[in-house]
KOLVEX-53318 format. One record per residue (C-alpha): x negated, y negated, z negated; residue number from 1. Coordinates in pm, 1 decimal. Example, Ala and Ser with C-alpha at 12.3 -4.5 7.8 and 13.67 -1.06 7.14 Angstrom:
KOLVEX-53318
+----------+----------+----------+-----+
:       c1 :       c2 :       c3 : num :
+----------+----------+----------+-----+
:  -1230.0 :    450.0 :   -780.0 :   1 :
:  -1367.0 :    106.0 :   -714.0 :   2 :
+----------+----------+----------+-----+
end
This chain:
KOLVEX-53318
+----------+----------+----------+-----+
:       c1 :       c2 :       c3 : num :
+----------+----------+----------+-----+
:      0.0 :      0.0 :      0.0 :   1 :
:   -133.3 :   -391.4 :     73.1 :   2 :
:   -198.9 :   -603.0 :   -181.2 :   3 :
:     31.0 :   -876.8 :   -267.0 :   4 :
:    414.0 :   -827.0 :   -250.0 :   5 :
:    534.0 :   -517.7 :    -87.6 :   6 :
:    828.4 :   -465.1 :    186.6 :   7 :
:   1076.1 :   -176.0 :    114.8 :   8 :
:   1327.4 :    -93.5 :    370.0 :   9 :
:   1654.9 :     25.8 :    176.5 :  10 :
:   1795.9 :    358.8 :    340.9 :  11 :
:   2204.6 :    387.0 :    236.2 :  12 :
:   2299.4 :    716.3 :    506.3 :  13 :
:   2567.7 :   1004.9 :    357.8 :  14 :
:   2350.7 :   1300.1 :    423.7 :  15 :
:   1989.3 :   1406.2 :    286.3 :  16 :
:   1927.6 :   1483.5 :    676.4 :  17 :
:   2020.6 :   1109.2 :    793.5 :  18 :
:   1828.1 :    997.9 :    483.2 :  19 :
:   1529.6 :   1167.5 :    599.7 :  20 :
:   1543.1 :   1066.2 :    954.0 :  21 :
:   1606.1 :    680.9 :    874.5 :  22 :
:   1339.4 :    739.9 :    633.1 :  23 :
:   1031.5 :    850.1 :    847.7 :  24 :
:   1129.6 :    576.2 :   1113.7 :  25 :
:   1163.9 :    321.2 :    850.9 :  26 :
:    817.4 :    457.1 :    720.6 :  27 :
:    615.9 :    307.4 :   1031.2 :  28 :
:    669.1 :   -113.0 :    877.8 :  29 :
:    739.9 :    -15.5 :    549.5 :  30 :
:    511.5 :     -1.9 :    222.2 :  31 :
:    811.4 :    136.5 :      1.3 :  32 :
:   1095.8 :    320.8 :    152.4 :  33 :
:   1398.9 :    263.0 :   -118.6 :  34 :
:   1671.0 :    604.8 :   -129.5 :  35 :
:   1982.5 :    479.4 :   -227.8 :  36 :
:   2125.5 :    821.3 :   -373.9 :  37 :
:   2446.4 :    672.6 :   -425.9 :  38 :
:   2513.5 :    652.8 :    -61.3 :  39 :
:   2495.6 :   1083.0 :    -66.7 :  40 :
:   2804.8 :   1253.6 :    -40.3 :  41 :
:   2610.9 :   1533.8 :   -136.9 :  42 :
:   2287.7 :   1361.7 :   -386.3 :  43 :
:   1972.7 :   1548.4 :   -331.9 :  44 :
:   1589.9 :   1431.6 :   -445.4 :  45 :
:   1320.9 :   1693.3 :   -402.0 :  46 :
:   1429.4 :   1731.5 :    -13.0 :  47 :
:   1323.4 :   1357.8 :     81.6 :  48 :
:    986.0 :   1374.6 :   -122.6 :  49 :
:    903.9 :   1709.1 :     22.7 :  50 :
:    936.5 :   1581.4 :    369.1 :  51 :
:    828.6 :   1211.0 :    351.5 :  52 :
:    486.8 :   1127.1 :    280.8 :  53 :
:    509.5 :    767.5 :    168.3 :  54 :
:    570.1 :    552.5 :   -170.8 :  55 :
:    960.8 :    593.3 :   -230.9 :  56 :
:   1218.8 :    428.4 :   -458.6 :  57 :
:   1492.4 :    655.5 :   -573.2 :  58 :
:   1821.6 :    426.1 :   -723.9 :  59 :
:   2129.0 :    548.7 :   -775.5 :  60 :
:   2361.9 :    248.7 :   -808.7 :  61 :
:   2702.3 :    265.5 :  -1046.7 :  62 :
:   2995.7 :    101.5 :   -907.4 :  63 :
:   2989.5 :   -114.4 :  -1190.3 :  64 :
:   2670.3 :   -279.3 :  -1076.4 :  65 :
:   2784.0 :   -250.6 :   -705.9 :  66 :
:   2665.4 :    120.2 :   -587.4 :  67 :
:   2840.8 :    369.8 :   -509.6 :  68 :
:   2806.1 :    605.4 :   -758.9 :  69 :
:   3131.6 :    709.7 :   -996.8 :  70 :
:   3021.3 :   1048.5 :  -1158.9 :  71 :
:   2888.9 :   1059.7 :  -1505.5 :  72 :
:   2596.4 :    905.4 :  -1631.3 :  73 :
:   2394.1 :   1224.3 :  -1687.1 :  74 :
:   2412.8 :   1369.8 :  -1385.6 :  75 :
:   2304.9 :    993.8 :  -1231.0 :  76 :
:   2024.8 :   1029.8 :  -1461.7 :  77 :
:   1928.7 :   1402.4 :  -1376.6 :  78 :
:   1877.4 :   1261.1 :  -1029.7 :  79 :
:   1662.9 :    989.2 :  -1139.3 :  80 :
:   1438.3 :   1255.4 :  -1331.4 :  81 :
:   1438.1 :   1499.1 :  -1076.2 :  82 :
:   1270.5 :   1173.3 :   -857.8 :  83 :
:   1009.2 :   1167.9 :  -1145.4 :  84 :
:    938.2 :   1521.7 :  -1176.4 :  85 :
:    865.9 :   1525.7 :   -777.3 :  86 :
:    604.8 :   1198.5 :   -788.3 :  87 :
:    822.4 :    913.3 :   -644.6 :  88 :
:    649.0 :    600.1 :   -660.3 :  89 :
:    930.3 :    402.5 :   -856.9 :  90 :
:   1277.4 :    477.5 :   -993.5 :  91 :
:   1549.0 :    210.4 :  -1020.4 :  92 :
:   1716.5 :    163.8 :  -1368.4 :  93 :
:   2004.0 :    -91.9 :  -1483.5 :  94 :
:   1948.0 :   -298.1 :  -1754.2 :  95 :
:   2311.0 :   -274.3 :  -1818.6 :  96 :
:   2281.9 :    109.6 :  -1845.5 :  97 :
:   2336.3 :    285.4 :  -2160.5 :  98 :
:   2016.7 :    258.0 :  -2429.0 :  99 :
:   2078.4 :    660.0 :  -2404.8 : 100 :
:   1952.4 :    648.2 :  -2043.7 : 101 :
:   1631.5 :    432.9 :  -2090.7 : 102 :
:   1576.6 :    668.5 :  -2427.5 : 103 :
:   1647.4 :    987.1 :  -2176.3 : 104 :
:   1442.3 :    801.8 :  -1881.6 : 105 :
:   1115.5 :    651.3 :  -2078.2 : 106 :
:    903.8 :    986.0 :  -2216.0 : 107 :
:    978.5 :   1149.8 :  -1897.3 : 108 :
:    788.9 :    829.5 :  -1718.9 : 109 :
:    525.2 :    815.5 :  -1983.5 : 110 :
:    359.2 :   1144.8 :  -1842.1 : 111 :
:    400.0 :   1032.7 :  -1498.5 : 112 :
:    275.4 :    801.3 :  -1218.4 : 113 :
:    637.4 :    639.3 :  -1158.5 : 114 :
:    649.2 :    311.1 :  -1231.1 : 115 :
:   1022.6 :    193.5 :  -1358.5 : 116 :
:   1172.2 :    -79.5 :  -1241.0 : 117 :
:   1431.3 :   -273.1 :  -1448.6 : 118 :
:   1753.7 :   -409.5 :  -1214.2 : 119 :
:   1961.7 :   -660.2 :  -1265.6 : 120 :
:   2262.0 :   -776.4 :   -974.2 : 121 :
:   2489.2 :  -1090.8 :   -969.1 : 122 :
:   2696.1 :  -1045.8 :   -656.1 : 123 :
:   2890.8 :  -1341.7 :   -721.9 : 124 :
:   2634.9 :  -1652.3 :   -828.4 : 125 :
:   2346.1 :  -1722.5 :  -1020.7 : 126 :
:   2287.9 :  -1797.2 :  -1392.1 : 127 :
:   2138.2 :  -2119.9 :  -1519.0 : 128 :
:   1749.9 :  -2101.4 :  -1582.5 : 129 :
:   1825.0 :  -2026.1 :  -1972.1 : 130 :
:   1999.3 :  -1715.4 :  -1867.7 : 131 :
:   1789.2 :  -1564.3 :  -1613.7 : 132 :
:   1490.2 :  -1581.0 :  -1922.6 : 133 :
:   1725.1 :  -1406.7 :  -2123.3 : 134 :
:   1774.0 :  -1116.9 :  -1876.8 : 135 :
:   1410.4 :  -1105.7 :  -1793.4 : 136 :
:   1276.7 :  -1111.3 :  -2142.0 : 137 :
:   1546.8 :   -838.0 :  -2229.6 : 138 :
:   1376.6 :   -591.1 :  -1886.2 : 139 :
:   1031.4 :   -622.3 :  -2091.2 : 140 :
:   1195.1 :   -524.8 :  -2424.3 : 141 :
:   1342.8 :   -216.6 :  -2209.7 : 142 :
:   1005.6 :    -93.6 :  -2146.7 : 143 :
:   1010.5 :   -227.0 :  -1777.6 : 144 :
:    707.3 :   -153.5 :  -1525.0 : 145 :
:    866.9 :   -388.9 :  -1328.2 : 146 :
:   1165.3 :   -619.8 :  -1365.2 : 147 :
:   1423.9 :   -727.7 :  -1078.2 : 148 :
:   1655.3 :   -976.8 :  -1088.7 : 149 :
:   1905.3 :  -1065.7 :   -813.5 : 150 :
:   2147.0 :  -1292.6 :   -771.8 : 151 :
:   2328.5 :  -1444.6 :   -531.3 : 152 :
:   2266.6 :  -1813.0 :   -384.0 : 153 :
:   2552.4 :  -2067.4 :   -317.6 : 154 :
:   2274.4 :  -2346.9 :   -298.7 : 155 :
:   1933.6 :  -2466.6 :   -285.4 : 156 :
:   1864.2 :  -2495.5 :   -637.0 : 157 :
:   2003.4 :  -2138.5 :   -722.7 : 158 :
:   1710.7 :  -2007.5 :   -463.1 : 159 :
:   1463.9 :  -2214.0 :   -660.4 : 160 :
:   1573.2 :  -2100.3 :  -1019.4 : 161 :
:   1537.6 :  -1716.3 :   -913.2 : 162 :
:   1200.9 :  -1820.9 :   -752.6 : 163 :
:   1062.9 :  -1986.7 :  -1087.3 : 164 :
:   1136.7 :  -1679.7 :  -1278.0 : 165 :
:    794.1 :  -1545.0 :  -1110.9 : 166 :
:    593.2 :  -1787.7 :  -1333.9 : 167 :
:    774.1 :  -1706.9 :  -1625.0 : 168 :
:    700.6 :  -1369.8 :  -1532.0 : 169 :
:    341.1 :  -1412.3 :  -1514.8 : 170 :
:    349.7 :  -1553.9 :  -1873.9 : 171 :
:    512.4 :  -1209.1 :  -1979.6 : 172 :
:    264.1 :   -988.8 :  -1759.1 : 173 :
:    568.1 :   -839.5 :  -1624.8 : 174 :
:    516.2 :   -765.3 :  -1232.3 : 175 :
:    833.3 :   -863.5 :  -1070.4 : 176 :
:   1156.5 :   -911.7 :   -775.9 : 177 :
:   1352.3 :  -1190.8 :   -778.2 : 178 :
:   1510.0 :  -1315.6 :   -514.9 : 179 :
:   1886.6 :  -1434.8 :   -396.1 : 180 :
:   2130.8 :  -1257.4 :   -191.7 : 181 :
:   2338.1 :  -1409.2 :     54.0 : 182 :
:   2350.6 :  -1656.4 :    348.6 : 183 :
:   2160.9 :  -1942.2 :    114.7 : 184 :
:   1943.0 :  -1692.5 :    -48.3 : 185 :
:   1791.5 :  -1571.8 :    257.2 : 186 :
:   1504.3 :  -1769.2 :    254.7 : 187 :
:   1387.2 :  -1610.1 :    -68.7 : 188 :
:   1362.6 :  -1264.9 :     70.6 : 189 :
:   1027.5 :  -1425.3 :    272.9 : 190 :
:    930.3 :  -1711.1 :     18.6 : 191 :
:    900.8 :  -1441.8 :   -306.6 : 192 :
:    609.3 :  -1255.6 :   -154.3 : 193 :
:    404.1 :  -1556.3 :   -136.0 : 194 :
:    506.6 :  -1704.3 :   -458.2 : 195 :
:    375.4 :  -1380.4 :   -636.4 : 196 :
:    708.8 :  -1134.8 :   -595.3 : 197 :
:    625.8 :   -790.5 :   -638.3 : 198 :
:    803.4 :   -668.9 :   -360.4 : 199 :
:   1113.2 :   -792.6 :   -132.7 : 200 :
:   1384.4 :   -571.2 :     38.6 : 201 :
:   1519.8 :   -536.8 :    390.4 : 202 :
:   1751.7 :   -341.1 :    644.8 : 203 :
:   1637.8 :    -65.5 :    861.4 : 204 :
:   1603.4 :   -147.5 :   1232.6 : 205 :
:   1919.5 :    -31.3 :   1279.5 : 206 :
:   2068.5 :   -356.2 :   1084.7 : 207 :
:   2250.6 :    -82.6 :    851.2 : 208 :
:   2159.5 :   -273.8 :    539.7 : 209 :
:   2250.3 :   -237.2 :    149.4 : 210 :
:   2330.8 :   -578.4 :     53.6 : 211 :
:   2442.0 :   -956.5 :    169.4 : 212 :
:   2156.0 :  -1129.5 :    317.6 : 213 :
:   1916.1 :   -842.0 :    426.9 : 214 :
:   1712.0 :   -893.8 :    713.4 : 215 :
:   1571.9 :   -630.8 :    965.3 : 216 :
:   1219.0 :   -531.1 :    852.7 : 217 :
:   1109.5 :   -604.2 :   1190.5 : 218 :
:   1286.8 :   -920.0 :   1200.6 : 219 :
:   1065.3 :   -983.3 :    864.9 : 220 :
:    761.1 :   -890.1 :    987.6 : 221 :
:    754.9 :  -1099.1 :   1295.0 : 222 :
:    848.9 :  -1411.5 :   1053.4 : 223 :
:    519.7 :  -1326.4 :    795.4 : 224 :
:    294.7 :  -1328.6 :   1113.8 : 225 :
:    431.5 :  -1634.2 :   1262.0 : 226 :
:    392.6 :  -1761.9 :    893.5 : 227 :
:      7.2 :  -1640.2 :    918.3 : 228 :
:    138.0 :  -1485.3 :    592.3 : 229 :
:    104.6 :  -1108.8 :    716.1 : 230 :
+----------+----------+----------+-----+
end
């Protein structure tokens, strides 16, 4: 992986077999290739690390922080460890999840090269500054490798609040994503990996992507080179 902030394409496809196949294309411009299990009709882990040679995210979003998942919370979490046990590179974690889940989630990481990243979505706006400390402050608490907070943009000054955070972040030694969803927030998805962002998120090629505001990773690439930022 380059140094600096990394690019993960997000793959959202029903089957492991689509999965896979969106996977090794999206492979060729990405450093991270996100899973979103919650997308499978039929969830499977060890499949897509078996065949895919490349740093993966595993996340299985709850409705109730916009995924697609409904089941229970133990079987979401079974898939999460099952990511572990097989070497992903990261696994995605709410910070609104249950404190059962981190204290489930945590020893199995501790013996393990994958890094945890704390989430946090607003799909409808973003919180003032003192807010946005709160929930980043609360992602180191959780034991966070890395935190990421998203929220979505209805102006100018909600990109540049999300932006700040990555000072703040510094301060806390706390690697992290922050950027804004959304036609305003678009912008942010390129600006965060120069500002210090861990890592940003786009669409597949295909345009098939897993939130407002996601750009093509092509589409992103050709905008860091014409940036001399690539």
């Amino acid at each position: 992986m380059q140094s600096g902030g990394l690019i993960c394409v997000a793959i959202g496809k029903n089957t492991v077999t689509e999965a896979i196949a969106a996977a090794q294309i999206a492979a060729v411009e990405a450093d991270v290739v996100e899973i979103r299990i919650d997308a499978m009709v039929e969830p499977e882990v060890e499949p897509l690390l078996s065949e895919l040679d490349h740093p993966m995210l595993f996340t299985c979003r709850p409705d109730w922080e916009g995924g697609l998942y409904t089941g229970p919370e133990e079987e979401r979490l079974a898939l999460l460890e099952e990511a572990v046990a097989h070497g992903a590179a990261f696994v995605d974690l709410e910070l609104k999840a249950p404190d059962d889940s981190f204290s489930r989630l945590l020893p199995k990481l501790a013996d393990s090269p994958t890094r945890l990243i704390v989430s946090n979505h607003n799909f409808e706006a973003t919180g003032s500054r003192e807010e946005l400390l709160e929930i980043l402050k609360a992602m180191k608490e959780k034991g966070a490798d890395i935190g990421k907070i998203i929220t979505t943009a209805h102006t100018f000054s909600d990109v540049l609040r999300v932006l700040q955070l990555q000072q703040d972040a510094r301060e806390l030694d706390l690697p992290l994503i922050a950027f804004c969803m959304g036609r305003a927030g678009v912008v942010s998805r390129l600006a965060t990996l120069e500002l210090g962002g861990f890592m940003t998120y786009c669409a597949p090629n295909d345009g098939a992507g897993t939130a407002p505001g996601q750009i093509t990773v092509s589409n992103l690439r050709r905008a860091l080179q014409a940036l001399s930022l690539s």
